[in-house]
C-alpha positions, 0 to 999 in steps of 0.5 A: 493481518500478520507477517506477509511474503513481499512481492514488491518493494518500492521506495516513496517519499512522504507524500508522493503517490500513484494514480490506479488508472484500470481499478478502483479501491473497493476496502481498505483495512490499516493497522497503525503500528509506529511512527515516521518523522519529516524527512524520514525515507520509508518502503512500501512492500506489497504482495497478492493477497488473491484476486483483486486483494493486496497486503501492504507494508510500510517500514521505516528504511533507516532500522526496517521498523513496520510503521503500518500494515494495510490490506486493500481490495480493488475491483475494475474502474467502470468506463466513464460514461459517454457524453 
């Protein structure tokens, strides 16, 4: 995993998240570099990394510091079964 171009930026709050509704993630790779305290504000950026595949990485917004680089995989969710 080295430096990747950025797609997409988008500010969270520590703990806050999105529920993936169409896919599943299938891997996940996570390289911890540094550190964020309680209150801290950091940035999520994430490009394609080609079919089904994201390189993901979170900074530090106050001085731009990577704090860690993901690479994930995701695949289609299979439909819930009938009941």
């Amino acid at each position: 995993m080295g430096t990747v171009a950025v797609d997409h930026e988008q500010r969270l709050p520590l703990g806050m998240g999105e529920v993936w509704q169409a896919k599943r993630l299938a891997s996940v790779e996570v390289q911890f570099l540094a550190e964020a305290h309680h209150g801290a504000a950091i940035l999520s950026r994430l490009s394609a990394a080609g079919e089904g595949a994201l390189a993901h990485v979170i900074v530090r917004e106050e001085d731009e510091k990577e704090l860690a680089r993901l690479a994930t995989a995701w695949v289609p969710r299979e439909p819930a079964p009938a009941r």
